[in-house]
C-alpha positions as CSV (number, residue, x, y, z in Angstrom):
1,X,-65.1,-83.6,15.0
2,X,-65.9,-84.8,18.6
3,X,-69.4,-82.9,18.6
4,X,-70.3,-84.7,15.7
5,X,-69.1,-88.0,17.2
6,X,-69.0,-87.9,20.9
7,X,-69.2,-91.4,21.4
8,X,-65.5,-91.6,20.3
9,X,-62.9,-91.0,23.3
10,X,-60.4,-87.8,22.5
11,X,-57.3,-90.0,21.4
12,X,-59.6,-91.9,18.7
13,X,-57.0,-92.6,16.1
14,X,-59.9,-92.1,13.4
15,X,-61.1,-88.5,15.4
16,X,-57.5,-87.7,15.0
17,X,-57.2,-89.1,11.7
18,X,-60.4,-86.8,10.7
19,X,-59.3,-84.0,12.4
20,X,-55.7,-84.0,10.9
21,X,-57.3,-84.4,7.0
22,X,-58.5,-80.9,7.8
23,X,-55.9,-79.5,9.2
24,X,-53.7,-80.6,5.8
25,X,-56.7,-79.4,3.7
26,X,-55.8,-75.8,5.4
27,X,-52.5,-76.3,4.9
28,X,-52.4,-76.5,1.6
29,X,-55.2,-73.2,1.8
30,X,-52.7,-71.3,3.0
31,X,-49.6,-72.0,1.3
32,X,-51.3,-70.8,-1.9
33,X,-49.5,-67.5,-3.0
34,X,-52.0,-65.5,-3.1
35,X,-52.8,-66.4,0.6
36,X,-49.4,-66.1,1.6
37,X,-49.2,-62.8,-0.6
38,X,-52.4,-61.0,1.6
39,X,-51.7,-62.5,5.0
40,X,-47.8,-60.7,4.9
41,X,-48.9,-58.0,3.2
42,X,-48.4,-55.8,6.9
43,X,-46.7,-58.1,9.0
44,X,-43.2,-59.2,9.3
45,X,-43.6,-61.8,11.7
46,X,-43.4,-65.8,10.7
47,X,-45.9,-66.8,8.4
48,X,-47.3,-69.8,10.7
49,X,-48.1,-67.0,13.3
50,X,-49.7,-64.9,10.8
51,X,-51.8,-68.0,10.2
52,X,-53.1,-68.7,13.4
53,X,-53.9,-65.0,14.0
54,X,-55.5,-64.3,10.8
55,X,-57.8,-67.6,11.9
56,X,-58.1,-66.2,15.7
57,X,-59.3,-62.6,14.8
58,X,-61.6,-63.8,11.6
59,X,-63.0,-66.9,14.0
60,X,-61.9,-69.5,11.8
61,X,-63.8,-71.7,14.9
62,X,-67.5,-70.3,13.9
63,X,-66.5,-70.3,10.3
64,X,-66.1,-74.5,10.9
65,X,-69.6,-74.7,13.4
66,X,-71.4,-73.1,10.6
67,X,-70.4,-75.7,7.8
68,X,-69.8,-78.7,9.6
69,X,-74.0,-78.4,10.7
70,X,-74.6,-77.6,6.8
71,X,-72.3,-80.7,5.4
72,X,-74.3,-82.9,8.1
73,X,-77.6,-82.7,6.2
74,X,-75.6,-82.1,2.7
75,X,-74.0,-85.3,2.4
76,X,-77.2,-87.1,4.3
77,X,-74.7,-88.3,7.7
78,X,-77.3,-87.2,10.4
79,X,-77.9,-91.3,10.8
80,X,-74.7,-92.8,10.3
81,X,-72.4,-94.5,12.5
82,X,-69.8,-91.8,14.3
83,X,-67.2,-93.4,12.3
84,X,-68.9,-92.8,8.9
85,X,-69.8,-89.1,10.3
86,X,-66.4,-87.7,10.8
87,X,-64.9,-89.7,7.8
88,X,-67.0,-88.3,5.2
89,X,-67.5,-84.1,7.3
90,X,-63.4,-84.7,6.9
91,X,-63.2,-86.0,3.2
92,X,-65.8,-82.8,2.0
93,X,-64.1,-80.0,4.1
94,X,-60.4,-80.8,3.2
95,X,-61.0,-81.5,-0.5
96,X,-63.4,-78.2,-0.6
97,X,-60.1,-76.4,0.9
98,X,-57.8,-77.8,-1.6
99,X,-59.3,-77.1,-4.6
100,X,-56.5,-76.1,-7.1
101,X,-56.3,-72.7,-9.4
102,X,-58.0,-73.1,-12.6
103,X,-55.8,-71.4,-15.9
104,X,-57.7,-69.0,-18.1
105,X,-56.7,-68.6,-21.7
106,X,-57.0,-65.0,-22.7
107,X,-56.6,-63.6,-26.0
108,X,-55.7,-60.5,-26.4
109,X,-56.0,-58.9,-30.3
110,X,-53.5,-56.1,-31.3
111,X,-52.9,-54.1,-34.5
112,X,-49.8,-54.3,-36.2
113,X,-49.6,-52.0,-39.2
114,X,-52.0,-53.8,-40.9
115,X,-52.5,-56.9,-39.7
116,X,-54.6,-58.2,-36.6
117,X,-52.7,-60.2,-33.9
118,X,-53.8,-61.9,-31.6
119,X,-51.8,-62.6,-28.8
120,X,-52.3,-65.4,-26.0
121,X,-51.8,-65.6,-22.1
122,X,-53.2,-67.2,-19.4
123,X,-54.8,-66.6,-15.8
124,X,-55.2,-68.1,-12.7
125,X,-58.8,-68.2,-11.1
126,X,-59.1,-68.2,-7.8
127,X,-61.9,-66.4,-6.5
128,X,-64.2,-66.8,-9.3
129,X,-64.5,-70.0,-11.4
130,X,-67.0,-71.0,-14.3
131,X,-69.2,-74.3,-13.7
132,X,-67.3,-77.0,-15.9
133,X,-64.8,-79.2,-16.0
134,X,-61.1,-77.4,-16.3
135,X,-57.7,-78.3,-15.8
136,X,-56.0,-76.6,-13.0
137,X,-52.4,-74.9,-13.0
138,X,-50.8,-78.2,-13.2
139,X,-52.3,-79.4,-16.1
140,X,-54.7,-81.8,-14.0
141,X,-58.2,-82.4,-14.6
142,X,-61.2,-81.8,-12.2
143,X,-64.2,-82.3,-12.8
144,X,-67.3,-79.7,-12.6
145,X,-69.0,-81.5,-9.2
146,X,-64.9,-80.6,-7.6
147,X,-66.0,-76.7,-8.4
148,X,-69.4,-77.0,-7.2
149,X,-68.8,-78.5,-4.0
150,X,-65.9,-75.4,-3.5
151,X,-68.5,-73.3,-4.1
152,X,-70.6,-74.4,-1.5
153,X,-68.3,-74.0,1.1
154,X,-67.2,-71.0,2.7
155,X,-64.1,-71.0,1.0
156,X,-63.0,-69.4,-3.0
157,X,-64.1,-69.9,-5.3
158,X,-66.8,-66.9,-3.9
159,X,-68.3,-66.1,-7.4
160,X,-69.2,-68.7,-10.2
161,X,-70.5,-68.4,-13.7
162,X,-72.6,-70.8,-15.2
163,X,-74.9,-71.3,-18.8
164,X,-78.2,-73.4,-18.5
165,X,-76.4,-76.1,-17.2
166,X,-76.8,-75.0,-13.9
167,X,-80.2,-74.1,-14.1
168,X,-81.6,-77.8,-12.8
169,X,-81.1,-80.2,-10.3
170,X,-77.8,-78.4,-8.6
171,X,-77.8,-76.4,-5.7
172,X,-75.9,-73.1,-4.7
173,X,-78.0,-72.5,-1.8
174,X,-75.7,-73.3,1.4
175,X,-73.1,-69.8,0.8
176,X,-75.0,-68.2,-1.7
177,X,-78.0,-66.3,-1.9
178,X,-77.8,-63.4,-4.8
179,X,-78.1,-64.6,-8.2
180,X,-77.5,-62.6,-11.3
181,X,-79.6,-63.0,-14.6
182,X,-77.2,-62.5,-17.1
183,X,-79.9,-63.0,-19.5
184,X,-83.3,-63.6,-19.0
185,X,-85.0,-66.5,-19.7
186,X,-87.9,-67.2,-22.0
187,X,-90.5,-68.6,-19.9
188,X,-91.7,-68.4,-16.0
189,X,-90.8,-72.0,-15.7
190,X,-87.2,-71.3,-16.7
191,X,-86.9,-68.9,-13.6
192,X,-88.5,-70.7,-11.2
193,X,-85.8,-73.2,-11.8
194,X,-83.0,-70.5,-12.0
195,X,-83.7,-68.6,-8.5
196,X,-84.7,-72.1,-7.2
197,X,-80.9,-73.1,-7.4
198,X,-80.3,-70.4,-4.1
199,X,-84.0,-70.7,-1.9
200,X,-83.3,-74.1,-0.5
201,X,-83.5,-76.0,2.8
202,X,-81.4,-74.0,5.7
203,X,-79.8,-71.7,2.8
204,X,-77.2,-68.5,3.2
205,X,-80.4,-66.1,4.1
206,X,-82.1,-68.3,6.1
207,X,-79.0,-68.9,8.5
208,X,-78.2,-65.1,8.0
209,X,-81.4,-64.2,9.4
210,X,-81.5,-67.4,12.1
211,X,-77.9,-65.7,13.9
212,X,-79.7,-62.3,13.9
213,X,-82.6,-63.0,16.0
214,X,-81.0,-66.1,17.7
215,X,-77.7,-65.5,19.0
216,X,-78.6,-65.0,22.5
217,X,-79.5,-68.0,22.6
218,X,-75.8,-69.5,22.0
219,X,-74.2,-66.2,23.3
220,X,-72.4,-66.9,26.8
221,X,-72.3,-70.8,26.4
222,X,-68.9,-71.2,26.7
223,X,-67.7,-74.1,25.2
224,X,-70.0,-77.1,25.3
225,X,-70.0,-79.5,22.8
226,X,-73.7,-78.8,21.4
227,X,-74.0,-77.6,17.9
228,X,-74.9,-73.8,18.6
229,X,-76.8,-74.0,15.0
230,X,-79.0,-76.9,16.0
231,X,-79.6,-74.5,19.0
232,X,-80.7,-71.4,17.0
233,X,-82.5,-73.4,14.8
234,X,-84.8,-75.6,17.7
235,X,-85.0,-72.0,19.2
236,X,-86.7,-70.3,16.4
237,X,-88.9,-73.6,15.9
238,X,-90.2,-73.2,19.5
239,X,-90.8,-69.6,18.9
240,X,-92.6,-69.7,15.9
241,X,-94.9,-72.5,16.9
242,X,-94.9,-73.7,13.3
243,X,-94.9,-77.2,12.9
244,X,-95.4,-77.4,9.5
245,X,-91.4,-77.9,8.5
246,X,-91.5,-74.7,6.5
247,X,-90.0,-72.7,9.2
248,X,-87.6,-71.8,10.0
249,X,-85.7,-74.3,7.3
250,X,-87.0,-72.8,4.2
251,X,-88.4,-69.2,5.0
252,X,-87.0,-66.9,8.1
253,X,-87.8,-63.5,8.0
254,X,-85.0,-61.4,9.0
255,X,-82.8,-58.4,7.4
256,X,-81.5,-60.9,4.5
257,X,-83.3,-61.4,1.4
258,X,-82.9,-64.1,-1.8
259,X,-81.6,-61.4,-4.4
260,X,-82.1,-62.3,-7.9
261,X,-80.6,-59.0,-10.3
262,X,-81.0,-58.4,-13.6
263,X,-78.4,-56.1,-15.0
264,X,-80.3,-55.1,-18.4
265,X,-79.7,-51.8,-20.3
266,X,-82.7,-48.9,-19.9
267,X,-85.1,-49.3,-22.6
268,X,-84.3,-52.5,-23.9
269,X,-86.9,-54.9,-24.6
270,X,-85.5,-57.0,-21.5
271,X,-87.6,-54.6,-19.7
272,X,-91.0,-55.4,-20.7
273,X,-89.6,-58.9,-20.4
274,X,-89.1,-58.8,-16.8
275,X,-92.1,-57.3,-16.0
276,X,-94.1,-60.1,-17.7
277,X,-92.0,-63.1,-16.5
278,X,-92.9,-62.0,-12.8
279,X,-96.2,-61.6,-13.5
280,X,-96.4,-64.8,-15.5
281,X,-94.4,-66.4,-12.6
282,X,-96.9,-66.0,-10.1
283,X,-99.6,-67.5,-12.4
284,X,-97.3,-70.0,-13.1
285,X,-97.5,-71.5,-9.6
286,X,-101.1,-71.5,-9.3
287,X,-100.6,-74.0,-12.3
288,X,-98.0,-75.7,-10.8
289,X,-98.2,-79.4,-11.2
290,X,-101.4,-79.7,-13.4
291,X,-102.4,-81.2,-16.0
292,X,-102.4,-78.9,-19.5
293,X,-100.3,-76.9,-17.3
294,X,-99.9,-74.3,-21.0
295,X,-104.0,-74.2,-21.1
296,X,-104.6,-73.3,-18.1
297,X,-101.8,-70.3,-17.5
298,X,-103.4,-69.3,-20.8
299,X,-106.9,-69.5,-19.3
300,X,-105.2,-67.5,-16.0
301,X,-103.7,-64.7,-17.9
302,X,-106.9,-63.8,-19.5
303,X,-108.7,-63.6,-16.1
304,X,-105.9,-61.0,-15.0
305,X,-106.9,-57.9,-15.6
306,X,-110.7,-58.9,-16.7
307,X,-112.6,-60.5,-14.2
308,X,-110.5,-60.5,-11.7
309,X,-107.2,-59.1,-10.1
310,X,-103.9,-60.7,-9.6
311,X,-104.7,-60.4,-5.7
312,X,-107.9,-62.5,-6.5
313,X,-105.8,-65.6,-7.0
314,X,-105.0,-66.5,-3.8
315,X,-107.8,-68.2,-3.4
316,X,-107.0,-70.8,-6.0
317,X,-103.7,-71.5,-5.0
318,X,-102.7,-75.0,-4.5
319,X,-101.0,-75.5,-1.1
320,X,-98.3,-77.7,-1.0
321,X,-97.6,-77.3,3.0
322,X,-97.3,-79.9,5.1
């Protein structure tokens, strides 16, 4: 919290304030049972110990560098006051920590003799969630942007299923950067706005890739009070030479990749589908943003494979870089 606002002394009642909303945010994190359950599962000692360790040998520390950069630009607090800073960093992390179990009802059909039964339970979800509203274990309420904002933290939920609601305007991008099709969509502009959901600014691959090839550049710093990401990241700006904003905050080459997996049955017609959606994809931004945009993909196809090869486009493309 001082990083972020070092023009507040140490004993700052609203530092503290900030820093102890956290801290309570953890707490209730790890008085969950199923916390509890896999922190003692080989270890006897005292649970706070187990605790502490646990965040000592998993570097709970780098864990809160990392997200603490990302919820700067997230929640738009790069300008604001100190105060305003560590107020709303505080207010994300600890309510992204104490998210609450969701209850799944799960009916399970039996036959009886004769008859069909159907009998009811339910389940908590923890580590995976759907993206809607949902009452938790208590019989509470919370609402679908509560889920997402878990989600894009590096705390559970860690897998989320979602229908076309998710497909537009929200982002998964900041821990998350494999997306599964479930089912494919119908058109190229459909799954431009699907896989656009996790290639974003300063998303999971991109920082993946930036502590690859930067961490010497933090390594051996001791402990300073500058943001090692805004580090790494000014490094690989310098390096590059590229001022055109692209990189290395929306592509950086490195051993991760944006996945996007499609987990369709051999010889079904999802097949063929696929194969035409990425080819009709990378027509589709040629015609991104023009008038008659159906015309002119139309117009595009027929050139494919005629008078000209896919490779041959290029040279139409619109640029949209800086």
């Amino acid at each position: 919290m001082h990083r972020i606002a070092p023009d507040l002394d140490w004993d700052d009642h609203r530092l503290l304030k900030a820093a102890n909303q956290i801290s309570w945010g953890f707490r209730t994190l790890f008085n969950q049972h199923d916390a509890v359950a896999l922190l003692r599962k080989d270890d006897d000692d005292r649970y706070w110990r187990q605790v502490l360790t646990y965040g000592i040998e998993h570097n709970l520390q780098a864990v809160l560098d990392e997200y603490v950069h990302y919820l700067l630009d997230a929640e738009g607090l790069g300008a604001k006051p100190p105060v305003d800073r560590i107020a709303g960093i505080s207010k994300a992390i600890s309510e992204a920590l104490a998210i609450r179990p969701s209850q799944i009802d799960i009916e399970d059909p039996m036959v009886d003799g004769k008859k069909l039964v159907i009998n009811k339970f339910q389940m908590r979800g923890r580590f995976a969630m759907r993206l809607a509203d949902y009452k938790d274990e208590e019989g509470g309420a919370e609402r679908l942007s509560s889920v997402r904002d878990a989600f894009n933290s590096p705390f559970r939920p860690f897998a989320l299923a979602t229908t076309s609601v998710g497909r537009e305007g929200l982002d998964f991008h900041p821990y998350c950067y494999r997306l599964y099709h479930w089912n494919l969509p119908g058109n190229p502009v459909d799954l431009e706005q699907r896989e656009g959901r996790v290639h974003r600014f300063k998303g999971h691959a991109i920082r993946l890739n930036l502590a690859h090839r930067q961490v010497d550049v933090v390594r051996g710093r001791g402990r300073d009070h500058d943001d090692p990401w805004q580090i790494m990241f000014d490094a690989a700006r310098a390096e590059t030479g590229n001022d055109s904003g692209l990189i290395p905050y929306w592509i950086y080459e490195g051993p991760v990749k944006g996945e996007c997996r499609v987990p369709m049955l051999p010889f079904s017609r999802e097949v063929r589908r696929l194969e035409w959606l990425k080819r009709s994809l990378t027509v589709y931004r040629l015609a991104f943003g023009q008038p008659r945009q159906e015309d002119l993909l139309e117009y595009l196809h027929s050139l494919i494979g005629t008078a000209m090869a896919a490779e041959d486009l290029a040279d139409l493309q619109i640029r949209l870089q800086p």
